[in-house]
C-alpha positions in Angstrom: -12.4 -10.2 -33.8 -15.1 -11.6 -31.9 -13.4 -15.2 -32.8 -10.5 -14.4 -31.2 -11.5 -13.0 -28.2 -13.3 -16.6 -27.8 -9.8 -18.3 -28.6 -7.8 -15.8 -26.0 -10.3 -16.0 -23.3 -11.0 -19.4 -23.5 -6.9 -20.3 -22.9 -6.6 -17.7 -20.6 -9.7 -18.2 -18.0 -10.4 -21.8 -17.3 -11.6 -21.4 -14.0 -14.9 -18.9 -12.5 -18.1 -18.5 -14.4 -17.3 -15.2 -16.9 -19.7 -14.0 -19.1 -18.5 -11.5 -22.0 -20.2 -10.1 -24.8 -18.4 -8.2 -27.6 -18.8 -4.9 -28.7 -21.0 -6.7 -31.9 -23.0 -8.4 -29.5 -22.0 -11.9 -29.3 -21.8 -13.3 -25.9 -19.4 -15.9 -24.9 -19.3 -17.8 -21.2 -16.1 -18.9 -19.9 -14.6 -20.8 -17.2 -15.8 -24.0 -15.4 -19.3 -22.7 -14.1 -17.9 -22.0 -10.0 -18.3 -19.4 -8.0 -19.6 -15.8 -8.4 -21.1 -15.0 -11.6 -20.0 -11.9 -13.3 -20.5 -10.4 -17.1 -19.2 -7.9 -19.3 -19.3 -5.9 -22.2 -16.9 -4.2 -24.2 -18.4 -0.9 -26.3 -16.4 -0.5 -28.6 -13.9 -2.4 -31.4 -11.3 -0.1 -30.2 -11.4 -1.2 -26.4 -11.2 -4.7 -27.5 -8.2 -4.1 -29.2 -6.3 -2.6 -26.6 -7.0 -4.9 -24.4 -5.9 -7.8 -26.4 -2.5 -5.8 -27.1 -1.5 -4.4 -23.6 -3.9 -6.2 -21.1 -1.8 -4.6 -17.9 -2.5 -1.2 -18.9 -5.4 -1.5 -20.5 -7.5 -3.4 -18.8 -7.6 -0.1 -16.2 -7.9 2.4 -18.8 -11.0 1.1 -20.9 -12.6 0.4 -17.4 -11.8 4.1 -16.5 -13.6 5.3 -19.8 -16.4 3.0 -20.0 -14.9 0.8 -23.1 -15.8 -1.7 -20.7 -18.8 -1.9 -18.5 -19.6 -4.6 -15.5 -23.5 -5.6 -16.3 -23.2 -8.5 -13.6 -21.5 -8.5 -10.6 -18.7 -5.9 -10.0 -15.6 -4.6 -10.6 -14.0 -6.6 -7.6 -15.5 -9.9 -8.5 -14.5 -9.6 -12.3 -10.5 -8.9 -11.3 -11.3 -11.9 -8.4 -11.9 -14.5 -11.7 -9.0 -12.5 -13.8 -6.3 -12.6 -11.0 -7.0 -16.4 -9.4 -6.3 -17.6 -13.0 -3.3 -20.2 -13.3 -2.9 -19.9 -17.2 0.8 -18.8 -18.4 0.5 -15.5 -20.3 0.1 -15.5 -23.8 3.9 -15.1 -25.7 3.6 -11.5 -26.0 2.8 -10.6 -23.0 5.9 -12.5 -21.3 7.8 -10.4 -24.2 6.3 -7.2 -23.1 6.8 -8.2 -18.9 10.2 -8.3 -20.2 10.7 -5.0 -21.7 9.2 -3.5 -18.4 11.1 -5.7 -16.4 14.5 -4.0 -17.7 13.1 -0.5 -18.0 12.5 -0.7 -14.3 15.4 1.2 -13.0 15.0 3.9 -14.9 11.1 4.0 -14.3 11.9 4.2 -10.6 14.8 6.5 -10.8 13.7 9.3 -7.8 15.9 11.8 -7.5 14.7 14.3 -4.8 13.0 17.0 -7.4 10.8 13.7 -8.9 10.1 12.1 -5.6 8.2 15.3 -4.8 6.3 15.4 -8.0 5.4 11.3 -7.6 4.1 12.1 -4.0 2.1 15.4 -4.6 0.2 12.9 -7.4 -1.1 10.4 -5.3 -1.1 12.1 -1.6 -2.1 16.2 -2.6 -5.5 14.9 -3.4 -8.1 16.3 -1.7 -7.9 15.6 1.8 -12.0 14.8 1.6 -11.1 12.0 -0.6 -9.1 10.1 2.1 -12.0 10.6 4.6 -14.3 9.0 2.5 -12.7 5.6 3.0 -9.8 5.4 5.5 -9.9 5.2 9.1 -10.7 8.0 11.5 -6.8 8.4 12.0 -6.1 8.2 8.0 -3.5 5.1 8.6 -3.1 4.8 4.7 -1.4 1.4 4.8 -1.9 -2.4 6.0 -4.0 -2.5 9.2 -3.0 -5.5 11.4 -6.2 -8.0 11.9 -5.9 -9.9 15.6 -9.4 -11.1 14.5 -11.2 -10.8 11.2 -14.7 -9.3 12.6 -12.4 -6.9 14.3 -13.1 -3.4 12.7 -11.0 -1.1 10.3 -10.5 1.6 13.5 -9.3 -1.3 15.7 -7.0 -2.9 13.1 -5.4 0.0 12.4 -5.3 0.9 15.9 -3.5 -2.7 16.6 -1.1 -2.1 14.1 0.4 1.1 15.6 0.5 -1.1 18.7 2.3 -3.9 17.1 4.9 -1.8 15.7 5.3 0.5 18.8 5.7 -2.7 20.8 8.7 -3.9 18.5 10.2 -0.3 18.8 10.8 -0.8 22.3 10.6 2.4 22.9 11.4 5.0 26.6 10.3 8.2 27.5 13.9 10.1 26.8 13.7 8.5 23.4 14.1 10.3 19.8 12.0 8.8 17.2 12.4 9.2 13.1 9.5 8.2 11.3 10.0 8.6 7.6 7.2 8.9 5.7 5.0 10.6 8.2 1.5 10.3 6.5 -1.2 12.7 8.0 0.8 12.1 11.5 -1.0 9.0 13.1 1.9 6.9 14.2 3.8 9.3 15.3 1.0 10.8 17.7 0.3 7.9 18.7 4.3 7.4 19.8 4.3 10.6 21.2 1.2 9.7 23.2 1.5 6.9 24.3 5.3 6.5 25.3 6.1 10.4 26.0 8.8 10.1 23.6 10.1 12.8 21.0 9.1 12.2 17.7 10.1 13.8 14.3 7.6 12.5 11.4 9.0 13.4 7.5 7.1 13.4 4.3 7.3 15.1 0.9 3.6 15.8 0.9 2.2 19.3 0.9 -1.6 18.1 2.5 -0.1 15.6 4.9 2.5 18.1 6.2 -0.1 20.8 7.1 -2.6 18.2 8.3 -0.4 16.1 10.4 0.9 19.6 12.0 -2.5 20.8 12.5 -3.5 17.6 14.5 -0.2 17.7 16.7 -1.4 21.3 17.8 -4.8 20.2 18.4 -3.8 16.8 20.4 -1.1 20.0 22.6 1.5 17.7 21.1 3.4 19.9 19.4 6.3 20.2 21.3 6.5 16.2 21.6 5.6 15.6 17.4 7.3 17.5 14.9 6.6 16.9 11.1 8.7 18.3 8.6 8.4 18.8 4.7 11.9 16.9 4.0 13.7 14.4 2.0 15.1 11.4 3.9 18.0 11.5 2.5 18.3 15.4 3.7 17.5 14.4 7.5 20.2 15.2 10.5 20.6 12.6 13.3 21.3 10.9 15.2 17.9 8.8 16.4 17.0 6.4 19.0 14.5 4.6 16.9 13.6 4.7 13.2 10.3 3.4 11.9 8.8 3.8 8.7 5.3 2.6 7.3 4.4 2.4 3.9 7.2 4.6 2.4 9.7 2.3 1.4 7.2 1.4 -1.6 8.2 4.8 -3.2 11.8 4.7 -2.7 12.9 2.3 -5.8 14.4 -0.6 -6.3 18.3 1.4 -7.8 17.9 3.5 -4.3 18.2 0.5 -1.8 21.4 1.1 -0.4 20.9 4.8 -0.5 17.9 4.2 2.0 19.2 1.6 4.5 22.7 3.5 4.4 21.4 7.2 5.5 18.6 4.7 8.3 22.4 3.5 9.4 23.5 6.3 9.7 21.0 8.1 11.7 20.3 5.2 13.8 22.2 5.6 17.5 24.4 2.2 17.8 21.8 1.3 20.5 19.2 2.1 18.2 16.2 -0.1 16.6 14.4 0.1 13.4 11.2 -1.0 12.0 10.5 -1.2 8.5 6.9 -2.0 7.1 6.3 -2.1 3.8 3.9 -4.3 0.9 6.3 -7.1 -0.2 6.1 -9.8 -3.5 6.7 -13.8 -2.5 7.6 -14.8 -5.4 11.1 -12.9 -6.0 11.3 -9.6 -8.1 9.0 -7.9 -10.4 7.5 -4.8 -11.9 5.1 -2.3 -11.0 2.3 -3.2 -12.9 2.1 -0.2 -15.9 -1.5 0.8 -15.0 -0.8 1.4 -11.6 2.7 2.8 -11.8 0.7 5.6 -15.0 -2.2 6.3 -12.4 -1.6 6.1 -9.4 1.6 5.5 -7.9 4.3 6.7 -10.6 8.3 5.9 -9.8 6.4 2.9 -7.4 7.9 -0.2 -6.8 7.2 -3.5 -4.5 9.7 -5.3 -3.4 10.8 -8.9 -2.9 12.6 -9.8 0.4 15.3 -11.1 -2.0 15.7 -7.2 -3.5 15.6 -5.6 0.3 18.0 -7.8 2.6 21.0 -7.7 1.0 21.0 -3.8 0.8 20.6 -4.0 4.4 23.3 -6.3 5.3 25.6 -3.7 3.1 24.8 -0.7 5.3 25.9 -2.5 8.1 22.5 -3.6 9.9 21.7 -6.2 11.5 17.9 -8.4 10.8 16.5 -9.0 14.5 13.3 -9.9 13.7 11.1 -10.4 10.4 7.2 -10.8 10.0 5.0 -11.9 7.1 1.5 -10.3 7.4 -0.4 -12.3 5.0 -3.8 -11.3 4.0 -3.9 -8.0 6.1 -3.7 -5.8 3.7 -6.1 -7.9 1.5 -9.1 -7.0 4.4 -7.6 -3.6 4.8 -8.4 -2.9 1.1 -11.9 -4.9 1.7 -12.7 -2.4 4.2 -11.6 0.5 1.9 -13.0 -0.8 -1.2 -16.3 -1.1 0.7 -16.4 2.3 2.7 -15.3 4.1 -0.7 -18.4 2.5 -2.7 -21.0 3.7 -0.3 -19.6 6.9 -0.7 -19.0 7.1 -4.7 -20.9 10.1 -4.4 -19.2 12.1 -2.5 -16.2 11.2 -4.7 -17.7 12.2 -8.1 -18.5 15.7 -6.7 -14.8 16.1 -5.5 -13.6 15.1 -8.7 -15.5 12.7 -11.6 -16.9 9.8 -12.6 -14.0 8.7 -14.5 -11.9 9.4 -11.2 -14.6 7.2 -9.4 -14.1 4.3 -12.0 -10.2 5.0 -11.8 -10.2 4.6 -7.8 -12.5 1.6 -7.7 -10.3 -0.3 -9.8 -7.4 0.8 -8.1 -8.6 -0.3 -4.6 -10.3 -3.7 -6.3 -7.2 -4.1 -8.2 -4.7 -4.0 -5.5 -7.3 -5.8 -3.1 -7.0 -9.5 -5.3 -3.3 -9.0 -5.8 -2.8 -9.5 -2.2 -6.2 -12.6 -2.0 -4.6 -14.1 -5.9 -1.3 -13.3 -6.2 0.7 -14.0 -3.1 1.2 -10.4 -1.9 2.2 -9.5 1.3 3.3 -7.2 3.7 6.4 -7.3 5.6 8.1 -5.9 9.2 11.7 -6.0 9.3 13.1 -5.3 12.8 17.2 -3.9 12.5 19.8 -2.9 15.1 23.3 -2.2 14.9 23.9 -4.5 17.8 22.7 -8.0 18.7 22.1 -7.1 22.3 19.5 -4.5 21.6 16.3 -6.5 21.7 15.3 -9.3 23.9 16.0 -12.7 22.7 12.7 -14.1 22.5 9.6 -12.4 21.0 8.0 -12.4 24.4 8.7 -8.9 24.7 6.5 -8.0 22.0 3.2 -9.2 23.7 4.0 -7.7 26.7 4.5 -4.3 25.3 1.0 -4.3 23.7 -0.5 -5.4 26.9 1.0 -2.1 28.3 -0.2 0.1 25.4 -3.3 -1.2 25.7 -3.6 -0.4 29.3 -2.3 3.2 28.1 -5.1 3.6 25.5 -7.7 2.6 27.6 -7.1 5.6 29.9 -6.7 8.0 26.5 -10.4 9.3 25.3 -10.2 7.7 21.9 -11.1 9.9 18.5 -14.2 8.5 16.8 -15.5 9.5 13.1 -17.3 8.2 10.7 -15.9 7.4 6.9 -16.8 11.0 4.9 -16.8 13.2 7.9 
């Protein structure tokens, strides 16, 4: 065993300084000697050989119950050297990214009964758990970095902005946000343009919490959230937004999506669309994460999402690439949850801890190594809806921000 583990890393990482000794206590060094060193330890014969036969879904799982333990470095910096490699996969595992590849569909089949049960797993956590790492509004999705020693509360802050500036929105306006969250955005809509705003999600916790902070903001009348499907809402709107959503909706339910957006959208209506996108054309959900944390989850490639929206009959008005911003989102969350492990093992375990660290380290070098991104699609009906130059766009946020700086702002700490 030990020798081929030394044959199988040695093809596979040719570039990082990796340390790794085997469960028999033979220790290997791999890589060309740059950057960060890091070292590891598998405890066990049986760890060894799960990772060698499903690496994907492994790798995750023997992390999670110590089959594998970081002695130098961490977590973060191990997946940095795993995910920056250029080597092709080893035979069986383009054989197995096959399999997935046409299992996909059914994986991601979310009818409404299993879109409930794929939400509850990841957002009815314990709400503590989310205030141990996100922002003081709980924006649970890319921020949007003007500068990079801007903070998580400001980038998250300028992202609302951004997207509120492409709305284009007016006072008399109605405004659908679908997949509501814990009610940031669509407070902040309501807030800061005195329009009506109706926020949707299948969570339990971010139903009653994004409620709860309406009533306390005396915004109730102007933000409404509602336990619904999507595909159950009555129109019509002004303007549709939705942030971090379409991840869940998967990839067979495309034109279901952008048809029910058509038809609530007013044929003077805009939409906005963010959501984490792949550059390099379509994929699968990687197993561990699809098993642990996001099940029925799917990332799309621009390839997978336009052509559903030319069938429903809308029209692309604007599109931007945010590259790297979720990367230094997930920086920020990675670091904020770490100081605050814990907290975390009391709400739940250490197991849990291990799971949620590699989750957030995970999905932090996808987006540094492997061309992740994040994407804003602007759509109308019309092509006399917005400006014709992107002008507009700046402008708006100047006026936000004049808005926001008259607006006493809301200031916690992570793990209040």
């Amino acid at each position: 065993m030990d020798r081929l583990l030394q044959v199988l890393f040695k093809a596979f990482i040719r570039r990082g300084n990796f340390q790794l000794t085997t469960s028999r206590g033979t220790t290997f060094t791999f890589g060309d000697g740059t950057g960060t060193p890091v070292a590891v330890r598998f405890t066990s014969r049986s760890a060894e050989w799960a990772l060698l036969r499903d690496p994907e879904l492994k790798l995750g799982e023997i992390y999670m119950d110590g089959g594998l333990v970081v002695e130098r470095g961490s977590i973060a910096e191990v997946l940095e050297i795993a995910l920056g490699q250029e080597s092709e996969a080893p035979q069986w595992g383009r054989l197995q990214f096959l399999l997935r590849f046409f299992k996909r569909r059914l994986q991601q089949f979310n009818w409404r009964n299993r879109s409930r049960r794929n939400v509850a797993h990841h957002y009815d956590l314990d709400g503590r758990l989310y205030s141990l790492f996100l922002d003081a509004d709980r924006q649970y999705s890319c921020a949007y970095f003007e500068s990079l020693d801007e903070t998580l509360d400001d980038a998250q802050l300028a992202k609302k902005r951004h997207l509120a500036a492409k709305l284009l929105v007016a006072k008399d306006h109605k405004i659908l946000d679908i997949g509501c969250g814990w009610g940031g955005l669509g407070l902040y809509l309501a807030e800061m343009t005195a329009a009506s705003v109706t926020g949707v999600t299948l969570s339990q916790e971010q139903f009653a919490i994004a409620n709860h902070r309406a009533a306390e903001k005396h915004l109730s009348e102007r933000a409404v959230f509602k336990l619904e499907d999507y595909r159950d809402v009555q129109g019509p709107f002004d303007r549709i937004v939705s942030v971090g959503m379409f991840e869940h909706v998967g990839v067979g339910h495309y034109d279901t999506f952008f048809r029910k957006c058509a038809e609530l959208l007013d044929d003077k209506g805009v939409m906005v669309l963010h959501s984490i996108g792949r550059s390099e054309g379509p994929g699968i959900t990687n197993p561990w994460i699809a098993k642990y944390i996001f099940p029925g989850g799917y990332i799309p490639a621009l390839s997978e999402v336009l052509p559903a929206i030319e069938r429903a009959g809308l029209l692309v008005t604007d599109i931007e690439i945010l590259r790297l911003h979720y990367a230094e989102t997930l920086r920020h969350w990675r670091h904020r949850f770490i100081a605050h492990r814990e907290e975390a093992e009391k709400l739940y375990d250490e197991r849990f801890v291990r799971m949620w660290e590699f989750y957030l380290a995970a999905s932090e070098m996808a987006f540094r190594k492997q061309n992740m991104m994040n994407f804003q699609i602007q759509m109308t009906k019309r092509q006399d809806v917005v400006p014709m130059t992107r002008d507009y766009i700046q402008r708006n946020e100047s006026r936000l921000r004049a808005i926001e700086g008259r607006t006493p702002p809301l200031l916690r700490l992570a793990g209040e």
